[in-house]
C-alpha positions in Angstrom: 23.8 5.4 10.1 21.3 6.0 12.5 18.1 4.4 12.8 16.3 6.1 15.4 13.0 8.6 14.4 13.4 11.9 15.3 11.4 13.8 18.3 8.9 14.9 15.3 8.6 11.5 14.2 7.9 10.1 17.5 5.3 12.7 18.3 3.7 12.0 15.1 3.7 8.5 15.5 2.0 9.0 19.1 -1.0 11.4 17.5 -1.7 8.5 15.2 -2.2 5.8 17.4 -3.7 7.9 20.2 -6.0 9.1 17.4 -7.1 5.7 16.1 -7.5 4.0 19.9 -9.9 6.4 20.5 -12.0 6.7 17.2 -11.1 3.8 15.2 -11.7 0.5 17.3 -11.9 -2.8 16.1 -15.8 -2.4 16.7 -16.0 0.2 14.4 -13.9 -1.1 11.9 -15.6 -4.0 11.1 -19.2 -2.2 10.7 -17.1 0.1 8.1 -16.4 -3.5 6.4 -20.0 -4.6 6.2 -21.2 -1.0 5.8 -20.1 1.2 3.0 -16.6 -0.1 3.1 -15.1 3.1 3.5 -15.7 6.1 6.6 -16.3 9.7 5.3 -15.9 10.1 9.2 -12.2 8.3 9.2 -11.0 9.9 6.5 -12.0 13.6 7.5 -10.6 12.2 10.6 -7.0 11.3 8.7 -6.7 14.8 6.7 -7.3 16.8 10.1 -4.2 15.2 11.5 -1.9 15.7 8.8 -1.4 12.3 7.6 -2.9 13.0 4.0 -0.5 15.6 3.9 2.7 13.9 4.6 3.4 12.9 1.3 2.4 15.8 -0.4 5.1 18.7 -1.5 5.0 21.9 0.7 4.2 24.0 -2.2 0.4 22.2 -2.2 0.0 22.3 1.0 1.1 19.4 2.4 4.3 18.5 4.5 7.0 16.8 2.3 7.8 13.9 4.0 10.2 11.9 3.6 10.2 8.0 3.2 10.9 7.8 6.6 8.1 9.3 7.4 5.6 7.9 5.4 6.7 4.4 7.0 6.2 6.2 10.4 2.4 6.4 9.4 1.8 3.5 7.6 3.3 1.2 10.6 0.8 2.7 12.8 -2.0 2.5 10.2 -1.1 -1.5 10.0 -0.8 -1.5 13.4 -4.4 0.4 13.7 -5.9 -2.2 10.9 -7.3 0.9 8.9 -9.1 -0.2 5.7 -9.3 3.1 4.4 -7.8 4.4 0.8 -5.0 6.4 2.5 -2.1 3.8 -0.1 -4.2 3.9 -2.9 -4.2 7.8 -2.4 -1.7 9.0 -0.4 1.1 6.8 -1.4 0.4 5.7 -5.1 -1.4 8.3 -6.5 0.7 11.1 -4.8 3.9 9.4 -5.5 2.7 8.9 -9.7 1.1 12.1 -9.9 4.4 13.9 -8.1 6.7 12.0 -10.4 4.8 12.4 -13.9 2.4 15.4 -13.7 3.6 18.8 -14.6 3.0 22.0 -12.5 -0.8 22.6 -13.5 -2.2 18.8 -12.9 -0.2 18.5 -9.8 -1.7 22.5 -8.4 -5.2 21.0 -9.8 -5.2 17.7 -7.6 -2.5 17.7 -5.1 -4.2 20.1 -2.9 -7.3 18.1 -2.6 -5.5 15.2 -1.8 -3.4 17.3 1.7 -7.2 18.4 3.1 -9.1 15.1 2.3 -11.3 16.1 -0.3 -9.5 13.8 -3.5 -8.8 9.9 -3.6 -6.6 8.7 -6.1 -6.5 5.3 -7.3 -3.9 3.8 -9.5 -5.3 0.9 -12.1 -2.2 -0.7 -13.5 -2.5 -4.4 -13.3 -4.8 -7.0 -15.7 -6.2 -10.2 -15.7 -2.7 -11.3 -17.5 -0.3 -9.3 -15.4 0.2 -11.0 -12.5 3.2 -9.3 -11.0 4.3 -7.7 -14.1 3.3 -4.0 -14.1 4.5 -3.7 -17.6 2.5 -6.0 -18.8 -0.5 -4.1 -20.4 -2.8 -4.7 -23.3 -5.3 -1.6 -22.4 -4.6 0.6 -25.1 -5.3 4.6 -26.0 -5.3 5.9 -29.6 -5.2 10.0 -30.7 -8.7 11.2 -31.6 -8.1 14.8 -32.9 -6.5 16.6 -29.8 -7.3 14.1 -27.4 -7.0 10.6 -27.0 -9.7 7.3 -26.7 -9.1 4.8 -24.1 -10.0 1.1 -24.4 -9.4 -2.2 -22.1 -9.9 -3.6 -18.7 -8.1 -3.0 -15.6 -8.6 -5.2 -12.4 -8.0 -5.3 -8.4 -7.6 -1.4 -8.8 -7.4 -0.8 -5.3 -10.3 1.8 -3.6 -10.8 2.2 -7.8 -14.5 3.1 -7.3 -14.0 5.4 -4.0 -11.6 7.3 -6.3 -12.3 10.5 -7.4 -9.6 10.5 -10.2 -8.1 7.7 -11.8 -4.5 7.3 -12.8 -4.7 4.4 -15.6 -1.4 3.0 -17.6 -2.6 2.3 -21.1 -0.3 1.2 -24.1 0.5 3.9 -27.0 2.8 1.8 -28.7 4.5 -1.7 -28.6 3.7 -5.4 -27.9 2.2 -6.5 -24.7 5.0 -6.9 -22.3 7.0 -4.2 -23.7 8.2 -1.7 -21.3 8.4 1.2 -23.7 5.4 2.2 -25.3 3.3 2.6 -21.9 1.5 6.0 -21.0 -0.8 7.2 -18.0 -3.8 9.2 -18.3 -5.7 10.8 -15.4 -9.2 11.0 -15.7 -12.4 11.7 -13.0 -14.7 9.1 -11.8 -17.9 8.5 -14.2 -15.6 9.6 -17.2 -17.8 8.6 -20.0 -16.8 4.9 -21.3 -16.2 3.9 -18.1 -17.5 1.5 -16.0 -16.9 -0.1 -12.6 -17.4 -2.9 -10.7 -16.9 -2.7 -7.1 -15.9 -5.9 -4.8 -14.6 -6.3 -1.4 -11.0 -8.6 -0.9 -10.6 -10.8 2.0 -8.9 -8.4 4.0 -11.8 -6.0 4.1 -10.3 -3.5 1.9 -12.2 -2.2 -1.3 -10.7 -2.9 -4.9 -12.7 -2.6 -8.6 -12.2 -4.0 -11.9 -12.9 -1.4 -14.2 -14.1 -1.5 -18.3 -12.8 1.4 -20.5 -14.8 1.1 -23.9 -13.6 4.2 -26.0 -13.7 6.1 -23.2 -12.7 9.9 -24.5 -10.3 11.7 -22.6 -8.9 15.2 -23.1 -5.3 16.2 -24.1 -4.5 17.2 -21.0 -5.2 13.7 -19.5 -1.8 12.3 -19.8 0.6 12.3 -17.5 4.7 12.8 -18.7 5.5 11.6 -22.3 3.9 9.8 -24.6 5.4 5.9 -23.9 7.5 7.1 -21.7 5.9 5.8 -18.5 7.7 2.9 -17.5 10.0 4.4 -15.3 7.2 6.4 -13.3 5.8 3.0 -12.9 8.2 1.2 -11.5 9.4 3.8 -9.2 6.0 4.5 -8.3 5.8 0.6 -7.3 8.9 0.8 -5.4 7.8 3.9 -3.3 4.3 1.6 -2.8 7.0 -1.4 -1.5 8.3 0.7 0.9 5.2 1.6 2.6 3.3 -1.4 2.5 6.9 -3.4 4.2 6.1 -0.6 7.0 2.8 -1.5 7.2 2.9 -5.1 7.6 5.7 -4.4 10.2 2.7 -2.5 11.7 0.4 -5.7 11.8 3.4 -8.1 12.9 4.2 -5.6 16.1 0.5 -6.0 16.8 0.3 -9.3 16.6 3.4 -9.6 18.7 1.6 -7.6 21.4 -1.5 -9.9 21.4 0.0 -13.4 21.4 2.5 -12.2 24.5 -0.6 -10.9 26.5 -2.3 -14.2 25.3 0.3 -16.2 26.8 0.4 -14.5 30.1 -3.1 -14.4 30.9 -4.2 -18.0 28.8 -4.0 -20.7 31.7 -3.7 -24.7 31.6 -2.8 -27.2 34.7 -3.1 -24.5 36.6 -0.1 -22.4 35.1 -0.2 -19.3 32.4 0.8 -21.4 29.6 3.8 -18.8 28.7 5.6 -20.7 31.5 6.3 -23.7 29.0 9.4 -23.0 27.5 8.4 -24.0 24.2 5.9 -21.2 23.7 8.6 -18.9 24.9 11.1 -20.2 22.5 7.7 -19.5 19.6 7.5 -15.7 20.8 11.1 -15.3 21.1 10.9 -16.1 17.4 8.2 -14.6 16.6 9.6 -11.0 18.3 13.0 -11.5 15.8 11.4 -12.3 12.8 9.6 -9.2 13.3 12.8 -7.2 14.5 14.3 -8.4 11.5 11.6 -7.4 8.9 11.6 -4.1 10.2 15.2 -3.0 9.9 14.5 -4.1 6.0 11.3 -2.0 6.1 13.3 1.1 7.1 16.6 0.9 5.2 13.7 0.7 2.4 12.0 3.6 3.4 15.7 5.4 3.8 16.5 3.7 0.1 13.2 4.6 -1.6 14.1 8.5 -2.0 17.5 7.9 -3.2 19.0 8.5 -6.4 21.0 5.3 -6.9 18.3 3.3 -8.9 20.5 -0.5 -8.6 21.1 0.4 -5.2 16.9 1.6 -4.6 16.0 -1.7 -6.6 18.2 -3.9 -4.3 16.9 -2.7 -1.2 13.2 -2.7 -2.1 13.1 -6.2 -3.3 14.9 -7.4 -0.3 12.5 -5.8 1.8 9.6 -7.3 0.2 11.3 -10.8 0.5 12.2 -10.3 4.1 9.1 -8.7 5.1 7.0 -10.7 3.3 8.8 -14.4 5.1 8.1 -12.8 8.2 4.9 -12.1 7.9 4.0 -14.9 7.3 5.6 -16.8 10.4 4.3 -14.3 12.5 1.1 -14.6 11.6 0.8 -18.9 11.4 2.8 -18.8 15.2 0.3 -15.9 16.0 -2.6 -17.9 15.3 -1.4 -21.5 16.6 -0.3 -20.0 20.2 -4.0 -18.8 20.3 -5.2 -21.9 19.6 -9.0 -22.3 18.7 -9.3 -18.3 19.5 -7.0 -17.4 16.4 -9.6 -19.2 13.9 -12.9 -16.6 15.0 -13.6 -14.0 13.5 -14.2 -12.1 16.6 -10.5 -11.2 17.4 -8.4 -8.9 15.5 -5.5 -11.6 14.9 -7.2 -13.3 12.2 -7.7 -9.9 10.2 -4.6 -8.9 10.9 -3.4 -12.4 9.0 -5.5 -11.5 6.3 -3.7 -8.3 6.1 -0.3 -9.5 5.3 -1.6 -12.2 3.1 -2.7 -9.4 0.6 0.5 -7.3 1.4 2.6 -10.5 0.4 0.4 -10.3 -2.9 0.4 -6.7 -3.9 3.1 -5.2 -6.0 5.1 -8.5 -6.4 5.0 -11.4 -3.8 8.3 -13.1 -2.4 9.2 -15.5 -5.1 8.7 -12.7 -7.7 11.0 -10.2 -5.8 13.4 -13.1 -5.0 14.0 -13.5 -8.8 13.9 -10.1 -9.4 16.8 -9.8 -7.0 18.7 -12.3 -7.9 18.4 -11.2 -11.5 20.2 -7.8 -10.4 23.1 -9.7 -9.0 23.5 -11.5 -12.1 23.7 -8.3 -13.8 26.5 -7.0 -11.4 
């Protein structure tokens, strides 16, 4: 198999970081965080480049990428610390909407999403979900034609930046069923609902949002009638994929900083990469990194396939792999800096930050462990 990008790839990957050392600096990232959270400016900037469109099928305007490619962009977006909603959007809600909308929701929406002018958000998860995405207690009932939508969802990521809403509610079943679940798309300030917007320790944006009979119209669901379980979990796994890429993004980076740290940091007299033992640290460091990617991309080369055991194997390993590494990197990262790695005025500690919430969204390593092992007891 061959793991190399292709010549489009490459360039693509090139145009993103070019575009983001030149407009999207660390400076300007963090007045974004203690600004509105989000950049009108960023995100015009991300549509005019393509990226928004990668995901999105030819027929609406966008390119069609493949998995491959969407880890292409998302490893340079980690790499680029970029806080805006671009997985919330162009990942979940383009991967859900492709796989449970029919022709006219997808025409309505899709488009917007390709030229920057629609932000998805996907609200799945509940106070007692944790890592179960199947675990819902938000319910909707029939009203007449229609249908009336009641619960709470939380840590709905970029929810109140979105301009539709893709919410799993229960039509049927107990609690942690996995039949019985629906999703509904409806537009921000929908009647009913309300939102409460919060900022996670990464600097990111996510919402808890209220549904009290919140009245929707027919044409708000999204594929069958409790039949949305597999749209979920497949959306999750495409989600996987790209974050894994995109923590390989902030491990590269980090990689980068700590080496240049090393060369240019100087005690007794000497750069203190001359001590073997902080050689041995970035030698590790480098393979723990080299290592998480190959998981990331056989996942993004997995993710599109058809053989569900085989997709399900792959993703959790990645997220187990990925998610160890991340976390060595970024502990060595911060001890070879020293005092440095503690501010707040260099990237590394963000970039920490980063993978801590990766390692928590969509399942965290002991959760994908058992969820792999649980498939080989199966086989």
């Amino acid at each position: 198999m061959d793991f190399s990008f292709t010549p489009e790839q490459e360039q693509l990957r090139e145009a993103i970081r070019r575009y983001l050392g030149q407009e999207y600096s660390f400076a300007a990232r963090k007045a974004i965080i203690h600004g509105a959270g989000t950049s009108d400016k960023a995100w015009r900037g991300l549509a005019e480049l393509g990226l928004l469109g990668v995901p999105v099928a030819q027929e609406h305007g966008g390119f069609g990428g493949s998995g491959v490619d969407r880890m292409v962009v998302m490893e340079e977006l980690g790499r680029g610390l970029v806080i805006e909603p671009f997985f919330a959007t162009a990942i979940l809600g383009v991967a859900c909407l492709r796989l449970a909308g029919n022709a006219q929701q997808q025409a309505a929406v899709l488009p917007g999403v390709a030229d920057g002018t629609q932000k998805l958000a996907l609200a799945l998860t509940e106070t007692q979900s944790r890592h179960e995405l199947f675990n819902v207690a938000a319910n909707a009932t029939q009203a007449g034609q229609g249908w009336v939508l009641k619960g709470t969802k939380t840590v709905v990521l970029h929810g109140a930046q979105a301009d539709r809403l893709i919410v799993a509610a229960r039509t049927g079943g107990a609690t942690r069923d996995q039949a019985g679940l629906s999703l509904f798309m409806l537009e921000r300030g929908a009647q009913g609902m309300s939102v409460s917007d919060y900022r996670t320790i990464d600097g990111m944006r996510a919402a808890d949002i209220r549904f009290d009979n919140a009245k929707l119209a027919a044409n708000a669901l999204l594929g069958r009638v409790g039949g949305a379980w597999p749209v979920i979990r497949a959306t999750a796994e495409i989600g996987i994929a790209a974050l894994c890429a995109e923590a390989v993004g902030c491990m590269l980076a980090l990689n980068e900083a700590t080496l240049e740290y090393l060369k240019t940091r100087k005690q007794f007299g000497v750069a203190i990469g001359r001590f073997q033992v902080l050689q041995h640290k970035a030698v590790e460091m480098f393979m723990e990194t080299e290592q998480a990617r190959s998981l990331a991309l056989l996942a993004a080369v997995k993710v599109d396939g058809d053989d569900a055991i085989a997709r399900a194997r792959t993703i959790h390993a990645a997220k187990v792999r990925v998610g160890r590494a991340a976390k060595f990197v970024g502990q060595t990262a911060i001890q070879l800096h020293g005092g440095m790695g503690m501010t707040d005025e260099l990237p590394l500690g963000h970039y920490f930050k980063r993978l801590t919430m990766i390692e928590a969204t969509l399942g965290d390593t002991d959760h994908h462990l058992a969820a792999f092992a649980s498939l080989a007891d199966a086989a």
